[in-house]
C-alpha positions as CSV (number, residue, x, y, z in Angstrom):
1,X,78.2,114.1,80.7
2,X,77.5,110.6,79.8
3,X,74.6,110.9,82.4
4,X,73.0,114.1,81.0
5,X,72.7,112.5,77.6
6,X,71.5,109.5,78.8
7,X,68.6,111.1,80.7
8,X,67.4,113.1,77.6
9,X,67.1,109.9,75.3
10,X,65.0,108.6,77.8
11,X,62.8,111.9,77.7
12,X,62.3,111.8,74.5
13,X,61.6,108.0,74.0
14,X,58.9,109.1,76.7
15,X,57.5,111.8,74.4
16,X,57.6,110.0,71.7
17,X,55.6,107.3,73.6
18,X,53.0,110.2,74.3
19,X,52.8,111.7,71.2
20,X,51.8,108.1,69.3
21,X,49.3,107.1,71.8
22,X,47.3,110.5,71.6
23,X,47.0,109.8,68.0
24,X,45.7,106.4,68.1
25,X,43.3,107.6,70.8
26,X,42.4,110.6,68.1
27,X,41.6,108.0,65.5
28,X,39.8,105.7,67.8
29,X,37.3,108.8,68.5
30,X,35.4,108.1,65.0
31,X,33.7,105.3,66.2
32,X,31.8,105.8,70.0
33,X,33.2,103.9,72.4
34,X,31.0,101.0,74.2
35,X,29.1,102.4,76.8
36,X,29.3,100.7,79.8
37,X,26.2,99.4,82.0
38,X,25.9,99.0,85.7
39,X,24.9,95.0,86.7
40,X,21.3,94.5,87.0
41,X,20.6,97.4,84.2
42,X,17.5,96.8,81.6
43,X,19.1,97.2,78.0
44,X,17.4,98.0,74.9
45,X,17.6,96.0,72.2
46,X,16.5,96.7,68.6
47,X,13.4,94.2,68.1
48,X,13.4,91.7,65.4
49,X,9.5,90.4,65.9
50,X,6.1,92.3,66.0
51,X,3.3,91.5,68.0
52,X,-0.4,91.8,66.7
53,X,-3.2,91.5,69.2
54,X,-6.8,91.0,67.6
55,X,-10.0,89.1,66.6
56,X,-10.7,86.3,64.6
57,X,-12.5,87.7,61.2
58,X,-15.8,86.5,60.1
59,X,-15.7,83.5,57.2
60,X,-12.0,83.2,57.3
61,X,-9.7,80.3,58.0
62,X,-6.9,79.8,60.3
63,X,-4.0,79.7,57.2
64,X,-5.9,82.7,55.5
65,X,-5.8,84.9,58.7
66,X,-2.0,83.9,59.1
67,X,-1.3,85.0,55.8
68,X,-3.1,88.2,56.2
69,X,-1.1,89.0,59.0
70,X,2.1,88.6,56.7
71,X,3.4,85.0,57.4
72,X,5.2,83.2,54.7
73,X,3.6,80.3,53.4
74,X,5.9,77.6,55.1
75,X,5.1,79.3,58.6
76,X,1.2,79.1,58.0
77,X,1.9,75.3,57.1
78,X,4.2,74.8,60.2
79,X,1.2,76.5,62.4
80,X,-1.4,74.4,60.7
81,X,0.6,71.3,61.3
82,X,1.2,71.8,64.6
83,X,-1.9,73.0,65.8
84,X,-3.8,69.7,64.1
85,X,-1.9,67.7,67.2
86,X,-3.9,69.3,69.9
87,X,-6.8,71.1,68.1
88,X,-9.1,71.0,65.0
89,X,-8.1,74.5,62.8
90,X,-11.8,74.1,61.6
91,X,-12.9,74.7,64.7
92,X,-11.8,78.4,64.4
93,X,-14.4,80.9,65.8
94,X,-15.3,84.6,64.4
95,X,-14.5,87.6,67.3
96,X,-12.1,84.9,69.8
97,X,-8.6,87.0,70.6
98,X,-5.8,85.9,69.1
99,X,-2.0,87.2,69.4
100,X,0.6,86.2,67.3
101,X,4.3,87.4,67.3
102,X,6.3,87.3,64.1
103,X,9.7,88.3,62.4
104,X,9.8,90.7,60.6
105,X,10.7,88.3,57.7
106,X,7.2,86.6,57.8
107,X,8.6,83.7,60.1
108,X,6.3,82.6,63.3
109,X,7.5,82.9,67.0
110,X,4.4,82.6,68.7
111,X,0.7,82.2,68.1
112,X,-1.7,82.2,71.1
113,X,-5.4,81.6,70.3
114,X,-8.2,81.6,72.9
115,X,-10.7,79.1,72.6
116,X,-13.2,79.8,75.2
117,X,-13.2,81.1,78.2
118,X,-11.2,78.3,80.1
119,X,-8.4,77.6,77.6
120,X,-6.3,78.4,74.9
121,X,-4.1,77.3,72.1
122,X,-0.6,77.9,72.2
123,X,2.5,77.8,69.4
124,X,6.2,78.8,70.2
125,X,9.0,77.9,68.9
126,X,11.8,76.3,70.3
127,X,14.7,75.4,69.3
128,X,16.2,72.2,69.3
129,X,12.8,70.8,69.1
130,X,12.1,67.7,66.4
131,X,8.9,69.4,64.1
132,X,10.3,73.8,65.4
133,X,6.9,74.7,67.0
134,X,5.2,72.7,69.9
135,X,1.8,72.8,70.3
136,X,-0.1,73.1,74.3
137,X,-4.0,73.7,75.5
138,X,-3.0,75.8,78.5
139,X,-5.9,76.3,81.1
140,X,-6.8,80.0,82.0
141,X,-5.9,81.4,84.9
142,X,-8.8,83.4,86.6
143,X,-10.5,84.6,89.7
144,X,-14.0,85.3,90.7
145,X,-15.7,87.7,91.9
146,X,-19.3,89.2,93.0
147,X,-20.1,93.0,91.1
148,X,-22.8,95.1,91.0
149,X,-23.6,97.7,88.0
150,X,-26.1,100.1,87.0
151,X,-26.4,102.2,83.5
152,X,-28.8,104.3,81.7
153,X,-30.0,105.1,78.4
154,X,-29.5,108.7,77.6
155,X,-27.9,111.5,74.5
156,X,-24.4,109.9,75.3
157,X,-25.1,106.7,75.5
158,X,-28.1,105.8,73.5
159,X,-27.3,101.6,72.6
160,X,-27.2,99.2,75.2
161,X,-24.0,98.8,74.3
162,X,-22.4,102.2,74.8
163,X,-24.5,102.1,78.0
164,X,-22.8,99.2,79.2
165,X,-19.4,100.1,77.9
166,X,-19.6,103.0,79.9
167,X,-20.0,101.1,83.0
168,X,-16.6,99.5,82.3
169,X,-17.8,96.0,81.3
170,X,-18.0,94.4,77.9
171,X,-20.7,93.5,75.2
172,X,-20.7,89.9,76.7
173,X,-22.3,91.0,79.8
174,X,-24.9,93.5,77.9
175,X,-25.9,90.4,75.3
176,X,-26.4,87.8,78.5
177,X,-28.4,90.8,80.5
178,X,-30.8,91.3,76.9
179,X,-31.4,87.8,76.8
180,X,-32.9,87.7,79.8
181,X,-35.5,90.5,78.8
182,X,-35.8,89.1,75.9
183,X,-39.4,88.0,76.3
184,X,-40.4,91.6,77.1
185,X,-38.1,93.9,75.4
186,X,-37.5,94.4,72.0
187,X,-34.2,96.0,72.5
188,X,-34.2,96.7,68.5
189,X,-37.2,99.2,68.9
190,X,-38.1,99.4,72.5
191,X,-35.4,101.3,73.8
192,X,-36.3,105.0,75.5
193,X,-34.3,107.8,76.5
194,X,-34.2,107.5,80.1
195,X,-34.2,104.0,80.4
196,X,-31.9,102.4,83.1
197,X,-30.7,98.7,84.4
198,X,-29.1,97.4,87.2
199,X,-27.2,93.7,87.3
200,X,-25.4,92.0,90.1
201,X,-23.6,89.2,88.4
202,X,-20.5,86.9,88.8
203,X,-17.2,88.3,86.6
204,X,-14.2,86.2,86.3
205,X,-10.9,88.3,86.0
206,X,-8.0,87.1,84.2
207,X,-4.3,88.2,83.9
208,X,-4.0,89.7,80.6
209,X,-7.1,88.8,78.8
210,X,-10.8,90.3,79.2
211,X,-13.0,90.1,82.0
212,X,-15.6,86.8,81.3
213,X,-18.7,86.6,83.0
214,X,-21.0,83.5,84.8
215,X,-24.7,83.6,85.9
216,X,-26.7,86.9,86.2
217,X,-28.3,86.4,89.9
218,X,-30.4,89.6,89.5
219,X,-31.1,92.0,87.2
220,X,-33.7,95.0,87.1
221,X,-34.9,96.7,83.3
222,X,-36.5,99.8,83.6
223,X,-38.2,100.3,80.4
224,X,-40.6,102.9,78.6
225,X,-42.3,103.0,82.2
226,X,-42.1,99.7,83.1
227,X,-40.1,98.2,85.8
228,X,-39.2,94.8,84.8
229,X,-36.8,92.6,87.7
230,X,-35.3,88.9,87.5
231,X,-33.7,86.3,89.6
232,X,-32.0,83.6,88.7
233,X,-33.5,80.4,90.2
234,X,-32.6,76.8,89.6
235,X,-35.9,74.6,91.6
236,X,-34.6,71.1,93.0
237,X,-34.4,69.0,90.0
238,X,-35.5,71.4,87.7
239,X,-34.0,73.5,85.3
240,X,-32.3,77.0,85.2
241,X,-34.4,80.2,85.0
242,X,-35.1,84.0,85.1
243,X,-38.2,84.9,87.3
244,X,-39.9,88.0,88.8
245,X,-40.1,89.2,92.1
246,X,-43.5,86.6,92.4
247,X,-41.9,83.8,90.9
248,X,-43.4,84.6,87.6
249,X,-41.3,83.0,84.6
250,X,-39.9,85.6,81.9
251,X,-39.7,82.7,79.5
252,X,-42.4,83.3,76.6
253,X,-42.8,80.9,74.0
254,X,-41.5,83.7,71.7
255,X,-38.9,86.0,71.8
256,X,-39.5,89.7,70.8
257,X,-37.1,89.4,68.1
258,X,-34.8,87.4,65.8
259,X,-32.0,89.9,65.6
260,X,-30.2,90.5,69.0
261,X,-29.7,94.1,68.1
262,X,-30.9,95.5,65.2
263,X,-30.7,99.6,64.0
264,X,-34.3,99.8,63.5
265,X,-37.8,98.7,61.7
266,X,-37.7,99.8,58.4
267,X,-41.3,98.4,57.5
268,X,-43.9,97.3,59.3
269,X,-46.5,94.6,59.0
270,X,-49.2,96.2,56.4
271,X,-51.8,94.1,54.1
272,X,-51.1,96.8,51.9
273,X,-47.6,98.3,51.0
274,X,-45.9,100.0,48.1
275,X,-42.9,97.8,47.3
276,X,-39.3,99.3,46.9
277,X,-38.2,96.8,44.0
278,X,-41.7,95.8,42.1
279,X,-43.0,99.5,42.6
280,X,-46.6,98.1,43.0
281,X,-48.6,97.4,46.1
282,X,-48.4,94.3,47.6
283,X,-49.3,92.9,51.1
284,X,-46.0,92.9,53.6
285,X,-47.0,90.2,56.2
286,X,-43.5,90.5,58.4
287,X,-41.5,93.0,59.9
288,X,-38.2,94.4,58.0
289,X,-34.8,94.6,60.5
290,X,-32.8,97.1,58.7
291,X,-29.4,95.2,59.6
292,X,-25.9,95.2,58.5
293,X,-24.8,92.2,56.8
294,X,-23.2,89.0,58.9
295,X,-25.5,90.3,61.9
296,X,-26.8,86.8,63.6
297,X,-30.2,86.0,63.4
298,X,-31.3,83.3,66.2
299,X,-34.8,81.3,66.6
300,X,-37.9,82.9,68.2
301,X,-38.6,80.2,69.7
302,X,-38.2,76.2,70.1
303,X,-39.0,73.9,66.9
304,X,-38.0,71.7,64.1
305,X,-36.9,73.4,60.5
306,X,-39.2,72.9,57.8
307,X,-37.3,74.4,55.1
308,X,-33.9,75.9,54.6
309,X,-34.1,77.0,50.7
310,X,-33.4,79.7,48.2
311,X,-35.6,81.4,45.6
312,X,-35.4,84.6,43.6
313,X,-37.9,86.2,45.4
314,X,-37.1,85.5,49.3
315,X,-33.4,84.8,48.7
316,X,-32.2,82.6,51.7
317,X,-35.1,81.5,54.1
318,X,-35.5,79.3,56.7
319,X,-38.9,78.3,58.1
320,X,-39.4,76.7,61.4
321,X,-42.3,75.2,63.4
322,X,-43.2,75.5,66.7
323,X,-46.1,74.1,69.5
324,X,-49.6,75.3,69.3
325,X,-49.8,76.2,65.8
326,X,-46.8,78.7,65.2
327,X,-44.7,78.8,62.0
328,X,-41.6,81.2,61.5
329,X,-39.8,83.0,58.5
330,X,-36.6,84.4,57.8
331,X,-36.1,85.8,54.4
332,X,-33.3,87.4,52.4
333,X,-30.2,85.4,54.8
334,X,-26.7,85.7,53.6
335,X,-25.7,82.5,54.6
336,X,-27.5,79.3,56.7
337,X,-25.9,78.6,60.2
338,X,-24.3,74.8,60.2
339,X,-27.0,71.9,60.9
340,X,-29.9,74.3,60.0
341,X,-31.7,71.8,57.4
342,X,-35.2,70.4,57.0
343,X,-36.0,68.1,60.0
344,X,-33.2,69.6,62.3
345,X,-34.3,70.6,65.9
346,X,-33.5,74.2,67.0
347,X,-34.3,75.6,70.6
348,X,-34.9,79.2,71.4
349,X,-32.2,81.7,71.1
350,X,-30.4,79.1,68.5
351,X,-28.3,81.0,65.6
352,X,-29.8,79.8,62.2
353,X,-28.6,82.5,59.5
354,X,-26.7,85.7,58.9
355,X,-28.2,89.0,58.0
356,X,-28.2,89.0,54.0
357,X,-29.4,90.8,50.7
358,X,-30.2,88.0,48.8
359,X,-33.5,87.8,46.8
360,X,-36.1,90.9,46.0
361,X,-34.5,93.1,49.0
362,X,-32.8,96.9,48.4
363,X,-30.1,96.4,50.9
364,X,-29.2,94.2,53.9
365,X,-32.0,93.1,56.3
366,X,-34.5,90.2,57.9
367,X,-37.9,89.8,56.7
368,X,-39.7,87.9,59.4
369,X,-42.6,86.6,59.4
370,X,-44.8,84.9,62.1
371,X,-48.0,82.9,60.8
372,X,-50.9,80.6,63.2
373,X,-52.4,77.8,61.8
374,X,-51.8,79.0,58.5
375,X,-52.5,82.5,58.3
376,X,-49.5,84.9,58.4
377,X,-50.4,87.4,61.7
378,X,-48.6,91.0,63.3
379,X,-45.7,89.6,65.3
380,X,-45.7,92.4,67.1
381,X,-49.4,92.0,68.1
382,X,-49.4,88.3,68.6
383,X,-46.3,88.5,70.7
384,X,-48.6,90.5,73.6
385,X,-50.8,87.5,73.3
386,X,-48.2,85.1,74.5
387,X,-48.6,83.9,78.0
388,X,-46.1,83.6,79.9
389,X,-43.8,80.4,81.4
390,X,-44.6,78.0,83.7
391,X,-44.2,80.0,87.5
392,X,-42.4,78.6,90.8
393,X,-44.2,76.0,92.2
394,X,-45.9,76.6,95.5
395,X,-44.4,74.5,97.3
396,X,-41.0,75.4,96.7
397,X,-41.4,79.6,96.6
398,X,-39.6,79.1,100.2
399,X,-36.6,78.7,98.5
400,X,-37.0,81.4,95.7
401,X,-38.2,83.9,98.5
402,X,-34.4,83.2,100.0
403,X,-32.9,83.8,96.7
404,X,-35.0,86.9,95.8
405,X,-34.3,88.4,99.6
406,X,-30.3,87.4,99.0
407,X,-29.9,89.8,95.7
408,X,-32.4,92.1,95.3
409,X,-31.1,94.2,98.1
410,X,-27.2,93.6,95.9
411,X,-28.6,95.8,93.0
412,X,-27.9,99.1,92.4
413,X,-31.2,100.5,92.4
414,X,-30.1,104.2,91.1
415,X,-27.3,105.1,88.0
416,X,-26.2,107.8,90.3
417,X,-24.5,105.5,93.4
């Protein structure tokens, strides 16, 4: 008997052991339990930064563009600080990428800046570290390569630009391929349906980052007709240039136009036109660029400033002279480039303003002006006047005949291959 009861205390010591641990398993359910991971597993963690990815603005600083993006003021001082160690902040340029990686708090983590296309600034933070952030110029890590492209003007893409774009390369490439033509084209008003162009070129990839681009060896402009072809060609001792296919320089004294890209002409040169502001006639000896404002105007040609000034009439202008007689204006600038002043030296292709509306002007855009020996003349009509550059010597059009025979054949010579 003593048996028998023993064995059903036990029993029910056991069940009672059951019945308390089902009920602290019950009340354990509110909260789920922590899932468990296999080793080597990727988790996913809540994020406490952001990351923004983007391009320098125009007329800004490097503390206002910090603060823009939501850093607190002690951060923007700790990135100015640091970055004075191994860069100047002033030396900031408008359009350069830039990331930066943040807390949510307005605190910094990281700020990457590029500063051409062979280095860039970088800020982390580490901890541990005696001033938070360090401060490095890390080269760019890039590899070349040969290409060959071909686009077209037509309804879809109807800008240089979108032309280009839609070959998969960037604006850097179409700006270098218009300077080039920029003797013979003016891409602002020139441009045809049906136009097409062909480059074979060196392109410089890089891990995360754009695609750069080095020398243009060949290009090919068909234009409005005309078929228009240049090779890069440095002679011994000499100095760089773009030639056709008989070693005749593109290089004109003038270009065919201040303004890179422009929308269009919105008024011609006329010795008699009715003004939009004084509503009287009055001669217009330039051409207008209807331009938005901030576009960059560069130097027609080589020469010393005469006069970088403002009035109510012409707003901003700058006035430069060149060789055999030549004097250029640029009215109605927003804004002077740095080191344009009277007496300065510019060469051809320089920047020396910004698109503006200063002055008598309606809206945005360049009056320029071309005058000879003191009589304001059509720019447009002197420019076909212009001979060109100097061409490849004889004696060394052995060489350029190599180079010519090298990357002519490299072009795509139809926008359908």
């Amino acid at each position: 008997m003593l048996y028998v009861t023993v064995t059903r205390g036990v029993f029910r010591l056991i069940a009672l052991a059951l019945f308390l641990s089902f009920g602290l398993l019950t009340a354990c359910q509110i909260e789920d339990p922590p899932q468990m991971f296999p080793l080597g597993t990727d988790v996913s963690l809540p994020a406490d930064t952001m990351l923004i990815r983007g391009q320098v603005p125009r007329q800004t600083t490097l503390s206002a563009m910090l603060d823009e993006h939501g850093l607190h003021a002690s951060a923007v001082g700790r990135v100015v600080v640091a970055t004075r160690e191994v860069f100047d902040p002033r030396r900031l340029r408008a359009l350069q990428p830039f990331l930066l990686e943040r807390t949510f708090d307005g605190d910094i983590r990281r700020f990457e800046y590029e500063i051409d296309n062979d280095q860039f600034l970088r800020l982390a933070s580490v901890p541990g570290a005696k001033d938070d952030l360090v401060a490095s110029l890390l080269p760019i890590e890039k590899n070349r390569e040969e290409a060959a492209i071909a686009g077209t003007i037509n309804i879809d893409t109807p800008s240089l630009y979108q032309a280009m774009t839609a070959t998969g390369e960037r604006a850097d490439l179409t700006i270098a391929m218009a300077d080039i033509f920029a003797g013979e084209i003016d891409f602002n008003t020139e441009l045809r349906q049906g136009d097409y162009f062909a480059l074979a070129f060196e392109k410089f990839t890089r891990e995360d980052r754009p695609s750069t681009y080095g020398e243009i060896y060949a290009a090919e402009f068909y234009n409005d007709g005309r078929l228009l072809r240049a090779l890069h060609f440095t002679p011994p001792d000499g100095e760089p240039g773009y030639y056709d296919e008989q070693g005749n320089s593109l290089k004109r004294l003038f270009l065919k136009s201040p303004l890179k890209f422009s929308p269009r002409v919105t008024s011609g040169f006329s010795r008699r036109r009715f003004h939009p502001v004084l509503k009287r006639y009055r001669p217009h000896l330039g051409i207008d660029y209807g331009a938005p404002v901030g576009a960059p105007v560069v130097a027609v040609a080589t020469g010393r400033v005469v006069s970088a000034t403002y009035d109510s009439a012409n707003g901003r202008m700058v006035r430069l002279k060149h060789p055999s007689g030549y004097e250029t204006y640029y009215l109605h600038l927003s804004k002077f480039a740095p080191g344009i002043r009277k007496g300065a030296r510019v060469t051809q292709g320089q920047l020396i303003g910004e698109v503006g509306a200063t002055g008598l002007a309606t809206g945005p855009h360049l009056d320029y002006r071309v005058r000879k020996n003191g009589v304001f003349v059509n720019p447009t009509v002197e420019h076909r006047k212009m001979p060109p550059g100097e061409p490849v010597p004889a004696d060394i059009m052995p060489l350029f005949e190599e180079v010519r025979d090298e990357w002519l054949p490299r072009l795509k010579h139809s926008v359908t291959e």
